[in-house]
Backbone and ligand atoms as CSV (ligand in chain L), in Angstrom:
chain,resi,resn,atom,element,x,y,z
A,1,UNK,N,N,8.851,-15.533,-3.527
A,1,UNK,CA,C,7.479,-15.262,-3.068
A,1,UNK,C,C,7.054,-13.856,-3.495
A,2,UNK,N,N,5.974,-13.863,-3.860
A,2,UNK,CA,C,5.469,-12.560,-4.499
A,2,UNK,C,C,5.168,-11.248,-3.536
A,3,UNK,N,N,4.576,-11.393,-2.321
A,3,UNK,CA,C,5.166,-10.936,-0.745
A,3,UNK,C,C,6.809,-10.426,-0.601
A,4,UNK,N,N,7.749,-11.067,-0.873
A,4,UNK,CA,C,8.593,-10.602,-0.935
A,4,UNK,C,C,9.194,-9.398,-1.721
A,5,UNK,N,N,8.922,-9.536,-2.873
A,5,UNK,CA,C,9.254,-9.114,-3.752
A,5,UNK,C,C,8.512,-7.618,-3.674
A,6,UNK,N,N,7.390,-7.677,-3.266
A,6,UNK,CA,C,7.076,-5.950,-3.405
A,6,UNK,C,C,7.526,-5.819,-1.654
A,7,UNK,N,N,7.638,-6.674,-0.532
A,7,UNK,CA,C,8.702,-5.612,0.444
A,7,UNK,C,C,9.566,-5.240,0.117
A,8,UNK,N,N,10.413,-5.960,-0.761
A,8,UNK,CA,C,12.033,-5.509,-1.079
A,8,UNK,C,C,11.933,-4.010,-2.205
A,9,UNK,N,N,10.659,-3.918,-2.506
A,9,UNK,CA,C,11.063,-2.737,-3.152
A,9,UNK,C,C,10.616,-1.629,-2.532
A,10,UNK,N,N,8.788,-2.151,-1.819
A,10,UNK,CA,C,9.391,-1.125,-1.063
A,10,UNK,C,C,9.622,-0.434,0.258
A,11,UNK,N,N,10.787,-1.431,0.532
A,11,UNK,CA,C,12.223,-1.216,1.701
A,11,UNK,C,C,13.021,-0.190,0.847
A,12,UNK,N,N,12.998,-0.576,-0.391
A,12,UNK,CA,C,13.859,0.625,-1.372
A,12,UNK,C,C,13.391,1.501,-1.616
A,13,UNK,N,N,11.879,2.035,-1.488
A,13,UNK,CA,C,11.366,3.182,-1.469
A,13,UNK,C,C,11.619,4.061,-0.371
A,14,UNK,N,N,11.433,2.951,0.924
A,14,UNK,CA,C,11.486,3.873,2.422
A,14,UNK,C,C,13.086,4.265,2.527
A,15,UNK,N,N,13.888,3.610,2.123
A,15,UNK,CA,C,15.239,3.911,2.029
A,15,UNK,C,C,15.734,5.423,1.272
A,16,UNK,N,N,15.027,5.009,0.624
A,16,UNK,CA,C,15.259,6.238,-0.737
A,16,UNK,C,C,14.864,7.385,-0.333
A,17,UNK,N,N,13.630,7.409,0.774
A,17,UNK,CA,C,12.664,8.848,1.675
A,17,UNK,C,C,13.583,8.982,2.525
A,18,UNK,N,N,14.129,8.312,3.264
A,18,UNK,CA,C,15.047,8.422,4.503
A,18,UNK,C,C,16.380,9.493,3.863
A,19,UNK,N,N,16.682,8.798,2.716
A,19,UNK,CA,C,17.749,9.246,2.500
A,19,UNK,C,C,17.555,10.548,2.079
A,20,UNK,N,N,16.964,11.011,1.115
A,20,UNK,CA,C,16.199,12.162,0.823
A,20,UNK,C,C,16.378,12.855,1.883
A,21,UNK,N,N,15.771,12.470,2.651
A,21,UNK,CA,C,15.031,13.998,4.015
A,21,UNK,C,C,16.721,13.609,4.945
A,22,UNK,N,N,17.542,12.863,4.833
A,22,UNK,CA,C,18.632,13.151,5.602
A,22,UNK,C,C,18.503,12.641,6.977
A,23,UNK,N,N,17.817,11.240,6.753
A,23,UNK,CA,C,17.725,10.561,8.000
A,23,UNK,C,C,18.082,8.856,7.870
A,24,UNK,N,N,18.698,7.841,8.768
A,24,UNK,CA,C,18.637,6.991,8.515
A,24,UNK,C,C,18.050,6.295,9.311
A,25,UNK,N,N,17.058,6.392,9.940
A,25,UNK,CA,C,16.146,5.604,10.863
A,25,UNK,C,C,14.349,6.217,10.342
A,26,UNK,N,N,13.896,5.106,10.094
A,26,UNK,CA,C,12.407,4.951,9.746
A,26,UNK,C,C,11.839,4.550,11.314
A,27,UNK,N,N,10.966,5.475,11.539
A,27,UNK,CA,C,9.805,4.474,12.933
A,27,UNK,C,C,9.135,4.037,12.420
A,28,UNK,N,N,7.942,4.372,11.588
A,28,UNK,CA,C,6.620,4.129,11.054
A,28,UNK,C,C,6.603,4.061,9.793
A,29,UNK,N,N,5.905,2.648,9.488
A,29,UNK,CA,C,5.875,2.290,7.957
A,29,UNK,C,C,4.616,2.362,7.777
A,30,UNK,N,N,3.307,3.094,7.351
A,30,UNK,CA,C,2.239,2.689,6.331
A,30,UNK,C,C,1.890,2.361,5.058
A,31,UNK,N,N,1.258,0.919,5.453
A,31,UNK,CA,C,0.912,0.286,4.301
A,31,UNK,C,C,-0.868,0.557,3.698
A,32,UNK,N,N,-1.137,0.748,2.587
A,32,UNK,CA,C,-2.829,0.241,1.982
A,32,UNK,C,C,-2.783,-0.851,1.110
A,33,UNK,N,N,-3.764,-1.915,1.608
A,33,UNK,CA,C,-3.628,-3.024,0.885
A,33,UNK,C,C,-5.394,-2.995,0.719
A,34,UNK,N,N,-5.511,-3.302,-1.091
A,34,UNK,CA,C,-7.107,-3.351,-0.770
A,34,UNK,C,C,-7.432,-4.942,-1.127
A,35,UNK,N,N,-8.724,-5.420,-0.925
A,35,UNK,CA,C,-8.667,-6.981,-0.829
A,35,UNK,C,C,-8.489,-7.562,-2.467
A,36,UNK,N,N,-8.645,-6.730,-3.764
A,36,UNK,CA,C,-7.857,-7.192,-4.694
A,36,UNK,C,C,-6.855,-7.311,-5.657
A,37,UNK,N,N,-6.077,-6.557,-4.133
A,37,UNK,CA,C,-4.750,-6.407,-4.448
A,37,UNK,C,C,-3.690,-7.888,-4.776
A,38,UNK,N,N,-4.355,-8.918,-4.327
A,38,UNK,CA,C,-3.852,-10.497,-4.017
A,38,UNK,C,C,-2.909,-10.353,-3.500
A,39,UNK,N,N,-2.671,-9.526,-2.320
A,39,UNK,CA,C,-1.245,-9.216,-1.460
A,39,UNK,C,C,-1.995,-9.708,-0.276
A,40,UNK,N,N,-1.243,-10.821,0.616
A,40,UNK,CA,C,-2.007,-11.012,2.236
A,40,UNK,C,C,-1.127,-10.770,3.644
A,41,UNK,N,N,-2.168,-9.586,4.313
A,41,UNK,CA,C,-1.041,-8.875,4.621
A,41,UNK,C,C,-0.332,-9.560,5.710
A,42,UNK,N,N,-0.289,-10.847,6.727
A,42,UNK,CA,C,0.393,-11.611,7.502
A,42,UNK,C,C,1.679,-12.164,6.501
A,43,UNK,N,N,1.870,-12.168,4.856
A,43,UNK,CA,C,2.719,-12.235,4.429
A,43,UNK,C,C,3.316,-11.359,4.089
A,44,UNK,N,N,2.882,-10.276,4.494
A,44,UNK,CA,C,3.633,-9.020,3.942
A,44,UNK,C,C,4.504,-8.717,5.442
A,45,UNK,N,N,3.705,-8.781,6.141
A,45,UNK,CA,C,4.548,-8.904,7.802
A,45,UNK,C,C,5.855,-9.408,7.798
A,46,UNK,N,N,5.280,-10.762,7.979
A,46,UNK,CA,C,6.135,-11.697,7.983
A,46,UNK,C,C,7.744,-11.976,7.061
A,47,UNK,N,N,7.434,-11.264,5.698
A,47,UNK,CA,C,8.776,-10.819,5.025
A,47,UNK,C,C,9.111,-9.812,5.309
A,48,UNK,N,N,8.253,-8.177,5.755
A,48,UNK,CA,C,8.923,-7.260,5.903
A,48,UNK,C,C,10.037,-7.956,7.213
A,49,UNK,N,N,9.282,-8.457,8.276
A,49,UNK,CA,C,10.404,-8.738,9.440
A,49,UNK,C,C,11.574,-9.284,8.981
A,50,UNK,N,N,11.868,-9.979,7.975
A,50,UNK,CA,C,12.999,-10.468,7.340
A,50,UNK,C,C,13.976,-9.555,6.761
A,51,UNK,N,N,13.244,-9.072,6.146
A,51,UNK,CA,C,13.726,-8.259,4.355
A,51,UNK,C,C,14.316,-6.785,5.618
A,52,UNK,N,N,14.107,-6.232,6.455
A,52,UNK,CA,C,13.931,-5.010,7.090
A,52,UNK,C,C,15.566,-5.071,7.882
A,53,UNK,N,N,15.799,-6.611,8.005
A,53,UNK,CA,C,17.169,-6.440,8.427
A,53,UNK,C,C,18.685,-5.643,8.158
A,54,UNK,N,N,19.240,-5.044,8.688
A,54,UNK,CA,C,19.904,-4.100,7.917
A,54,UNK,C,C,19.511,-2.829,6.826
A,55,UNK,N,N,18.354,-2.470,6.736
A,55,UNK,CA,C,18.067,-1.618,6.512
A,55,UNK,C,C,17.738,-0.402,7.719
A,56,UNK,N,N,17.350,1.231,6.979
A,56,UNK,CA,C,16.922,1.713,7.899
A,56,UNK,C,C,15.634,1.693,8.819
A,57,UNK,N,N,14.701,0.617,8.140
A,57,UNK,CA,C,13.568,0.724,8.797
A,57,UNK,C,C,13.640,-0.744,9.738
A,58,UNK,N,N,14.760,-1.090,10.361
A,58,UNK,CA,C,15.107,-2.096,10.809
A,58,UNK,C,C,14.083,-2.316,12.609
A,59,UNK,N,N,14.338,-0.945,13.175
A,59,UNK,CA,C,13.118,-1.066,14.303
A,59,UNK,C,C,12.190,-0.250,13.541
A,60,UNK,N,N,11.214,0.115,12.435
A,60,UNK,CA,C,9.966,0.385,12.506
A,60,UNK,C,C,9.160,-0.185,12.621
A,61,UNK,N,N,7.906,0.415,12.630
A,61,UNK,CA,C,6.847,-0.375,12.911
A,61,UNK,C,C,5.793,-0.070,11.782
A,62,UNK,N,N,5.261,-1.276,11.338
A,62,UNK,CA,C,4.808,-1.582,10.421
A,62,UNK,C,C,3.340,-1.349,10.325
A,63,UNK,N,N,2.841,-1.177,9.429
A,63,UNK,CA,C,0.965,-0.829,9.688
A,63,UNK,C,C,0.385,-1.231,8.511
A,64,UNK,N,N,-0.478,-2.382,8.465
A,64,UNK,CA,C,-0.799,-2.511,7.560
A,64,UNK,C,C,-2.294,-2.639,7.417
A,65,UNK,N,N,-2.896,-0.794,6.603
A,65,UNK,CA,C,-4.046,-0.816,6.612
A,65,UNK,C,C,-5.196,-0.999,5.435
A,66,UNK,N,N,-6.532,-2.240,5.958
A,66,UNK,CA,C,-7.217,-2.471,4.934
A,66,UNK,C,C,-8.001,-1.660,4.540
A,67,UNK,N,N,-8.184,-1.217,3.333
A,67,UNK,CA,C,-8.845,-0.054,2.713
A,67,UNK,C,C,-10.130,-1.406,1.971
A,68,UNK,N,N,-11.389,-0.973,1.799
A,68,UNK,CA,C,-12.628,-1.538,1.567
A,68,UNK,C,C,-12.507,-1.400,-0.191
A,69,UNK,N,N,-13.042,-2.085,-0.413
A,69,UNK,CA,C,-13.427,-2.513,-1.993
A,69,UNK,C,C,-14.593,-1.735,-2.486
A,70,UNK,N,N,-14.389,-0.765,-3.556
A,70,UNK,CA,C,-15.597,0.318,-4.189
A,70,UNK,C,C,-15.803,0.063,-5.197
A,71,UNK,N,N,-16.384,-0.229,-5.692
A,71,UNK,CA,C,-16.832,0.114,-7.352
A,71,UNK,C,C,-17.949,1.138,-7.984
A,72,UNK,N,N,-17.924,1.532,-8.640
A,72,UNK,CA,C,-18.666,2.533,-9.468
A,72,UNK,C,C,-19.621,1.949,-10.337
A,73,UNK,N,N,-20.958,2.285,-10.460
A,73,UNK,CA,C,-21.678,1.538,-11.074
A,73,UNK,C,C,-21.692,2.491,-12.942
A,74,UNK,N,N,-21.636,1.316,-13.700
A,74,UNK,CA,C,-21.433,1.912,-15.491
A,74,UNK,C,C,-22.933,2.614,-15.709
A,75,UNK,N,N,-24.264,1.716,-14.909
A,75,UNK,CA,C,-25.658,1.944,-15.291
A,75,UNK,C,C,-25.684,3.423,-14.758
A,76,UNK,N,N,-25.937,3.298,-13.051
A,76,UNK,CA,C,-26.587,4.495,-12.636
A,76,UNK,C,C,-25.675,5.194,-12.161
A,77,UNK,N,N,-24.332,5.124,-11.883
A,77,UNK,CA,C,-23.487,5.827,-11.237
A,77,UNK,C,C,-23.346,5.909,-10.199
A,78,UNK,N,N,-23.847,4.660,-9.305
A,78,UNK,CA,C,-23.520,5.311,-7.848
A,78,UNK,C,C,-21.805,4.378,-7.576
A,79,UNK,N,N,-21.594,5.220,-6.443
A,79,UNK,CA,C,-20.808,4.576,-5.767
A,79,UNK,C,C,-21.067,3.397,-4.649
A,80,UNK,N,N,-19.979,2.119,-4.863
A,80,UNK,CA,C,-20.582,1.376,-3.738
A,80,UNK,C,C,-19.293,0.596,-3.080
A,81,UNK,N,N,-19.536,0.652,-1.835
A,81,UNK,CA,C,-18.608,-0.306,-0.962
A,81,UNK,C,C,-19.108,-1.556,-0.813
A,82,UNK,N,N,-18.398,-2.584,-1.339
A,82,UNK,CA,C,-18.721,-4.475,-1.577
A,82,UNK,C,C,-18.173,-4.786,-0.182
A,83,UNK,N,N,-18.937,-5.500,0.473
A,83,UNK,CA,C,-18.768,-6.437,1.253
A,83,UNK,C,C,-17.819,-7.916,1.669
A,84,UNK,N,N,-18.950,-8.487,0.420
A,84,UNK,CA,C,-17.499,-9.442,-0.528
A,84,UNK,C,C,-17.727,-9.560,-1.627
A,85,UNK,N,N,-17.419,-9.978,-2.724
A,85,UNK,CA,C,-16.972,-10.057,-3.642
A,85,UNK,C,C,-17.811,-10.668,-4.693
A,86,UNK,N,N,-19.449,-9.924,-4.117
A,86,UNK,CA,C,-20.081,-9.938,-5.311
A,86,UNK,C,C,-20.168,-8.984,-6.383
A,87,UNK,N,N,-19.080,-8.856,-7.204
A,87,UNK,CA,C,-19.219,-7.150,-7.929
A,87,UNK,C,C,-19.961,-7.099,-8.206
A,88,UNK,N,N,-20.863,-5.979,-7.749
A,88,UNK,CA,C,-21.999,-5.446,-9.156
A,88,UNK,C,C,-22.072,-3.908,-7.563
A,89,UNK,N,N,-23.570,-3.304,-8.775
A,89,UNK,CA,C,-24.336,-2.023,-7.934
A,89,UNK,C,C,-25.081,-2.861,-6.867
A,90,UNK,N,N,-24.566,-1.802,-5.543
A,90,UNK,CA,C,-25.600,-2.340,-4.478
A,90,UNK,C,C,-26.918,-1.016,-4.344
A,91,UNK,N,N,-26.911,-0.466,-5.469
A,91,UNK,CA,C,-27.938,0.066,-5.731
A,91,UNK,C,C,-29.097,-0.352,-6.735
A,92,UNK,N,N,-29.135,-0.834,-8.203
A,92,UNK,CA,C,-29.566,-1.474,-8.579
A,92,UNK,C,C,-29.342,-2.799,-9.035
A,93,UNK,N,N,-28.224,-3.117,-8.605
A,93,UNK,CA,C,-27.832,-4.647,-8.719
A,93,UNK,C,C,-27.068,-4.703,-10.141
A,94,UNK,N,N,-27.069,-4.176,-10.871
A,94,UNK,CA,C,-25.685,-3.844,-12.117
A,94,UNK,C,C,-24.480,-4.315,-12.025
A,95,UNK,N,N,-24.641,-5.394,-13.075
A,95,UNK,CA,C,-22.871,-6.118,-12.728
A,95,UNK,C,C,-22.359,-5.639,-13.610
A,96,UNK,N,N,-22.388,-4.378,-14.201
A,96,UNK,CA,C,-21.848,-3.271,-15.241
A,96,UNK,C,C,-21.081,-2.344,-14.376
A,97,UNK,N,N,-19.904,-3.181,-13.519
A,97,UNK,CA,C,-19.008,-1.913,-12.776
A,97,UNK,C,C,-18.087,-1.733,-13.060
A,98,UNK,N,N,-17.395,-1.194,-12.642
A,98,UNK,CA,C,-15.712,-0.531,-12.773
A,98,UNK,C,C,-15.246,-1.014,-11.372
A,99,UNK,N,N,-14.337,-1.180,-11.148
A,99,UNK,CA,C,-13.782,-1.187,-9.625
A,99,UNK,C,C,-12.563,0.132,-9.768
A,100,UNK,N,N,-13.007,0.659,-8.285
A,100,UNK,CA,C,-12.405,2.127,-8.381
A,100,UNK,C,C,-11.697,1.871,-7.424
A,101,UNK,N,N,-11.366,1.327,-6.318
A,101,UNK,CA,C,-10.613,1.166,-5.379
A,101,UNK,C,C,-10.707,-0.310,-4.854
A,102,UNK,N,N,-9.274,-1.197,-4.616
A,102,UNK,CA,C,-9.284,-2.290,-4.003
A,102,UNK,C,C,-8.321,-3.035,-4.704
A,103,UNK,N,N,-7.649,-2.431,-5.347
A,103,UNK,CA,C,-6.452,-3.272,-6.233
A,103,UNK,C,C,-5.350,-2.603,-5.448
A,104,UNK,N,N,-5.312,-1.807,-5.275
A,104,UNK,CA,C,-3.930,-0.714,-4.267
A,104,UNK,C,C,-2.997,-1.977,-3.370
A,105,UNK,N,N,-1.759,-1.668,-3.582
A,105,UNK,CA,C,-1.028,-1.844,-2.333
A,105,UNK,C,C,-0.179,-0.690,-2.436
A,106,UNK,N,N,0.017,0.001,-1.888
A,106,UNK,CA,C,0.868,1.334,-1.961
A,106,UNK,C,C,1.496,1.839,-0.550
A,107,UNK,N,N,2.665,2.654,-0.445
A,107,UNK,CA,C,3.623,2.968,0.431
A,107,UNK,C,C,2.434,4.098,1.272
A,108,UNK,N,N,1.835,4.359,2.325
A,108,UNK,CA,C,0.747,5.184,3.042
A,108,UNK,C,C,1.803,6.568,3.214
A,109,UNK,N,N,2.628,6.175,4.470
A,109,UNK,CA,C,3.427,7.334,5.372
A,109,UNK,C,C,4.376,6.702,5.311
A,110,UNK,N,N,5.528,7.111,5.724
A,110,UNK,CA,C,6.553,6.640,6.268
A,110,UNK,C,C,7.378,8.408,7.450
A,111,UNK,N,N,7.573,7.413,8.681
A,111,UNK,CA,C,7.686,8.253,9.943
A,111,UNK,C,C,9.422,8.202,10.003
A,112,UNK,N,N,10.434,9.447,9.941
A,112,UNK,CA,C,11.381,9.188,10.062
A,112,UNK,C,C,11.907,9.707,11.416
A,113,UNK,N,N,12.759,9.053,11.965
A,113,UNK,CA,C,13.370,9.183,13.542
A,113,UNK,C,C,14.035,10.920,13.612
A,114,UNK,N,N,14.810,11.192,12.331
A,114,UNK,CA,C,15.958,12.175,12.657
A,114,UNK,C,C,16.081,12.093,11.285
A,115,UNK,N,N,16.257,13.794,11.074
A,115,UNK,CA,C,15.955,14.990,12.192
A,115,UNK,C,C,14.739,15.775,12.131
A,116,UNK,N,N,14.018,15.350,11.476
A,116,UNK,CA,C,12.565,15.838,11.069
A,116,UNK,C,C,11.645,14.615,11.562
A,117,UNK,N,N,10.705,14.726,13.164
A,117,UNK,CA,C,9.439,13.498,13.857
A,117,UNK,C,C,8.667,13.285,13.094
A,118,UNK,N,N,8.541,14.565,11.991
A,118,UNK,CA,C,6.881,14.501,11.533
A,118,UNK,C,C,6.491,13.464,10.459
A,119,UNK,N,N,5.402,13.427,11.171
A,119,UNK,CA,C,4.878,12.103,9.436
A,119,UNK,C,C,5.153,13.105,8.212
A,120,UNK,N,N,5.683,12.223,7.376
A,120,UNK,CA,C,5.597,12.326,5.953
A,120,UNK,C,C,4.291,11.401,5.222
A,121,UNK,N,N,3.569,12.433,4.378
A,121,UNK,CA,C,2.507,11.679,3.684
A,121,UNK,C,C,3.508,12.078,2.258
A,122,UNK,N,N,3.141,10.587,2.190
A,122,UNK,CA,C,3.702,9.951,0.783
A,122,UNK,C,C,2.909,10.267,-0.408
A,123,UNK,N,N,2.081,10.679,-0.280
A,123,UNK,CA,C,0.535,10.277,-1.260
A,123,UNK,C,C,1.193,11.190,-2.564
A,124,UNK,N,N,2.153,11.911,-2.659
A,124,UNK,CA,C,2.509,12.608,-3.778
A,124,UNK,C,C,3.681,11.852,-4.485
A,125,UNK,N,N,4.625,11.550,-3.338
A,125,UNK,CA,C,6.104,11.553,-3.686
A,125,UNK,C,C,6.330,10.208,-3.937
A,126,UNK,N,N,5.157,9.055,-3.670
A,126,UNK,CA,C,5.548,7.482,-3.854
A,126,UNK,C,C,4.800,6.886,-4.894
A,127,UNK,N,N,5.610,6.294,-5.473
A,127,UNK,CA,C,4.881,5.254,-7.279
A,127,UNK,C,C,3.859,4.221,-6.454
A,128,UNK,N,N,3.279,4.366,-6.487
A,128,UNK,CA,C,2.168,3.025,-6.017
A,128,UNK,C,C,2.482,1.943,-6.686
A,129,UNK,N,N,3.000,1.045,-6.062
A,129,UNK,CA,C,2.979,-0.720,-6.653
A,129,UNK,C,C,2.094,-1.343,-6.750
A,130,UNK,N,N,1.203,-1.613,-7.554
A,130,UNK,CA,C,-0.018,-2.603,-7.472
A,130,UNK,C,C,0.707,-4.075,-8.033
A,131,UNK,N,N,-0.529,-5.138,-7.768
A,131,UNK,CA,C,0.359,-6.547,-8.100
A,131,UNK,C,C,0.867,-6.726,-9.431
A,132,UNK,N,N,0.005,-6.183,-10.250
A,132,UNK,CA,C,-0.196,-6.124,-11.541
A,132,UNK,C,C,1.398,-5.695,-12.084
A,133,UNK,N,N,1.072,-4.310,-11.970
A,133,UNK,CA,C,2.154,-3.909,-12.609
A,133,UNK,C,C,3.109,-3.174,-11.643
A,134,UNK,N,N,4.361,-3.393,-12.021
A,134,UNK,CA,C,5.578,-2.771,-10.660
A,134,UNK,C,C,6.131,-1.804,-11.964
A,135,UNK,N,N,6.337,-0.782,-11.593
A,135,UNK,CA,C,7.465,0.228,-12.091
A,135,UNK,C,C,8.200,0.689,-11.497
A,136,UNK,N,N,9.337,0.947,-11.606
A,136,UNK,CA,C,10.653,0.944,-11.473
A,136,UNK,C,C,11.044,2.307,-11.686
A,137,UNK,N,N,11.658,3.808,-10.587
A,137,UNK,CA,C,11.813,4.603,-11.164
A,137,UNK,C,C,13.365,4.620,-11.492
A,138,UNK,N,N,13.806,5.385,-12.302
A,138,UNK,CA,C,14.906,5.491,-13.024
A,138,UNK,C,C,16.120,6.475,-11.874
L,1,ZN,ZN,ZN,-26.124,0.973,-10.368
């Protein structure tokens, strides 16, 4: 299952932070999933609860937040938040867009137990997985 497959990696990301900072207990997992990411997040649940066994994030808690769909218009430039999934400008109606945000599924925070409470923002230190393409760091 394709759900699976990006928890299991990244369970190996949060593993990899834990281990890093010298902790083996995760509390808090944040997730961003945007709606065309084709990730749904009751399946992303539903395997993390599986996949999480024996790992360190075995009691965290999971968050999985929806970030809104933007696109950029090519004509006039505005920015716009879609509703659903009529792309174009909701300024002049331009189906000449870009989509700038809404493909994301990416690692948010991850909260480690010990010996450091504080959230860690990931936003530097984590490869973003989109569906598309997975990379693999070395
Ligand atoms: Zn426009």
């Amino acid at each position: 299952m394709h759900e699976h497959s990006l928890v299991r990696s990244l369970l190996a990301q949060v593993q990899q932070i834990a281990l890093l900072n010298g902790s083996n207990e995760v509390t808090d997992i944040e997730l961003e999933v945007g709606p065309l990411s084709g990730v749904e997040p009751s399946l992303v649940e539903s395997a993390f609860a599986t996949l999480r066994m024996g790992t360190c994030a075995e009691t965290s808690k999971l968050s999985i937040r929806l970030v809104p769909l933007i696109v950029a218009c090519q004509d006039c430039g505005s920015e716009s938040v879609l509703e659903c999934f009529r792309i174009r400008c909701s300024k002049c109606q331009s189906g000449s867009v870009k989509v700038i945000q809404g493909e994301i599924f990416r690692l948010l925070t991850v909260t480690l137990a010990e010996p450091n409470p504080d959230e860690t923002n990931m936003a530097d230190a984590v490869t973003s997985a989109t569906t598309e393409e997975k990379r693999s760091g070395s």
